[in-house]
N, C-alpha and C positions, 0 to 999 in steps of 0.2 A: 535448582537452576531458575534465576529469574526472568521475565520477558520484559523488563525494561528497569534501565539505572538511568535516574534523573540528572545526576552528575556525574554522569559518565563524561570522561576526560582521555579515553584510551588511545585515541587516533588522533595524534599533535597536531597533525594539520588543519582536523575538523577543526578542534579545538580552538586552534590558534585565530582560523577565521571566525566560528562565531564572537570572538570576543573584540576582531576588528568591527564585525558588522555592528554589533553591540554597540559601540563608540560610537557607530554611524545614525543608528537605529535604536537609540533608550530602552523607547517603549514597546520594541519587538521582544518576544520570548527568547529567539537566542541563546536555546537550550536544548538538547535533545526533546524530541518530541512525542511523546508518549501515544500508545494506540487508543482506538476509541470503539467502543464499542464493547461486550459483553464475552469474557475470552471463551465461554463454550459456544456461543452462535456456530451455527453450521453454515455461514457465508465469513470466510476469511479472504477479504483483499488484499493483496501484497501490490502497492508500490512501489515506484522508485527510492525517495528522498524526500526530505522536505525543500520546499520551493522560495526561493529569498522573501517575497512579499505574501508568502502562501502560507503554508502548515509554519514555517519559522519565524511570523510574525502574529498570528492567531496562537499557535498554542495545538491546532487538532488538524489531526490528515487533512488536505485538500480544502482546507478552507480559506478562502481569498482572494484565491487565484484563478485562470482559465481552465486550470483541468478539473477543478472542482465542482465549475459551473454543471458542465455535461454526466459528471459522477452522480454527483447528490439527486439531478434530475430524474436521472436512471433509475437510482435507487428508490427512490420516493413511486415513481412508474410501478415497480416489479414489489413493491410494499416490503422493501429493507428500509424505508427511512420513515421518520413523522413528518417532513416536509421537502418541498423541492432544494431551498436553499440551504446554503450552509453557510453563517454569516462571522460566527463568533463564537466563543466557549459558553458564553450565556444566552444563546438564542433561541434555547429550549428544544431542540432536535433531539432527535434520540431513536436509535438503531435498531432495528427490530430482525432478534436472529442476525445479526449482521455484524462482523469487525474487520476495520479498518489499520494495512499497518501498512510499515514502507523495512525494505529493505536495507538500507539505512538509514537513520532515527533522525542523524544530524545534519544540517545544510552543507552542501560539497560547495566549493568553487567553480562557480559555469554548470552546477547541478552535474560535476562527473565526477562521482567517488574513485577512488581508485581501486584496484584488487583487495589490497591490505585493509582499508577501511570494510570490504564489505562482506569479507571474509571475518574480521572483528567483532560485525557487528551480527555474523550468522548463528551466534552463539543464543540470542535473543529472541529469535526466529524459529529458532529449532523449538526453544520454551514454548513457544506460544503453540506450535504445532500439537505439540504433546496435548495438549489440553483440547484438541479438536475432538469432537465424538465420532465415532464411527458417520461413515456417508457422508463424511462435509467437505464442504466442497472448499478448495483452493482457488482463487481467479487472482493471475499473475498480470499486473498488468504492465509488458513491453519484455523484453529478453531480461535486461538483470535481472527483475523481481522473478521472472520466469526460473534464472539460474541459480540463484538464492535459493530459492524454494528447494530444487533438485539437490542443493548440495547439503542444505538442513537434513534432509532424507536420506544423505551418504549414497545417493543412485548415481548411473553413469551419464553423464552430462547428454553423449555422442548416442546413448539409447532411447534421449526424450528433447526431438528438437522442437525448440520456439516453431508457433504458427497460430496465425489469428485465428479463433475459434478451436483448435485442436485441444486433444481431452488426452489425460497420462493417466493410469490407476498410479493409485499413491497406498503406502503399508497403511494396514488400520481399514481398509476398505473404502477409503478418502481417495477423492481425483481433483486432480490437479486440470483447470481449466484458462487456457489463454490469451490473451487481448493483447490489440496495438496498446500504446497506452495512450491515454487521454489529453495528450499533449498538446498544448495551442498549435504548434509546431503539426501533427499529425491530422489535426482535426480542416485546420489549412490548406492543405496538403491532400485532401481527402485522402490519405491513406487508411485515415477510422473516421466513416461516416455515423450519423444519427443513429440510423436503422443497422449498422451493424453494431454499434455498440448494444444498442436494444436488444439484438437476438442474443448477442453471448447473456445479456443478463437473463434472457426467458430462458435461457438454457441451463442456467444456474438457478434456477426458480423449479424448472421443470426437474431435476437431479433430486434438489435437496426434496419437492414434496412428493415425488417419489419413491 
């Protein structure tokens, strides 16, 4: 099973849009978006999607856009990343013990995949899980990436609800840990402040070196 098709074309609608945006957008990637970071690290991110001017014009998670600003910060804080910023594929970053994926790979319309896409692309997810080593930690960030996660694992949705900071055991001796997500939208909003994004990550710092 593999954890990422580059031309992957399975879900017509993705499809269909990246190839308008493409038309709009040359020089954007406009491709599924491949994960980044080292697939046995024992910090796996799961977010949403990619972001129209974000990860689907860069090329790598979270990079270009507002929810990436406050990610990479984080990481860089909690010593998963080699720098605060994350600017571009060539910017010499690089992930320490730490991978970054999204629930799915390709840009939605309005950033709302459907069921069928994300169930499509759970297939991918599940891959990448398998190769987590015992104790590593899963940080879902927001409900789908949360429900993805659960459904890769064949567990009951209704036995592990979404909640900011809240902790699941996951098979393999792996837990599942999860965040608002990072969204301009939520950070706005304060429903995810500074300091709580911080603690979910000291808590994922404190898991795995334990």
């Amino acid at each position: 099973m593999t954890t990422f098709d580059p031309g992957c074309r399975r879900c017509q609608r993705l499809a269909d849009f990246l190839d308008e945006v493409a038309t709009r957008h040359p020089d954007y990637h406009c491709r599924p978006v491949p994960p980044f970071g080292a697939q046995r690290s024992r910090l796996l991110i799961v977010g949403l999607a990619p972001g129209l001017h974000g990860a689907n014009r860069s090329g790598r998670p979270f990079t270009g856009d507002h929810a990436g600003i406050l990610l990479y910060r984080t990481l860089y804080d909690h010593g998963f990343a080699s720098a605060p910023v994350s600017e571009a594929l060539d910017d010499g970053l690089a992930l320490r013990d730490c991978r970054i994926t999204n629930a799915v790979k390709c840009l939605p319309p309005q950033n709302k995949p459907v069921a069928a896409e994300i169930n499509n692309c759970n297939a991918f997810l599940r891959a990448e899980l398998e190769f987590l080593p015992a104790r590593a930690v899963v940080l879902a960030l927001g409900l789908i990436a949360h429900k993805a996660v659960i459904s890769a694992f064949d567990l009951r949705q209704a036995a592990h609800k979404f909640g900011h900071a809240r902790e699941h055991p996951l098979p393999g001796e792996r837990l599942l840990l999860d965040s608002y997500h990072c969204s301009r939208y939520n950070t706005q909003t304060r429903r995810l402040t500074g300091p709580m994004f911080q603690q979910v990550f000291a808590r994922a710092r404190e898991l795995i070196d334990t």
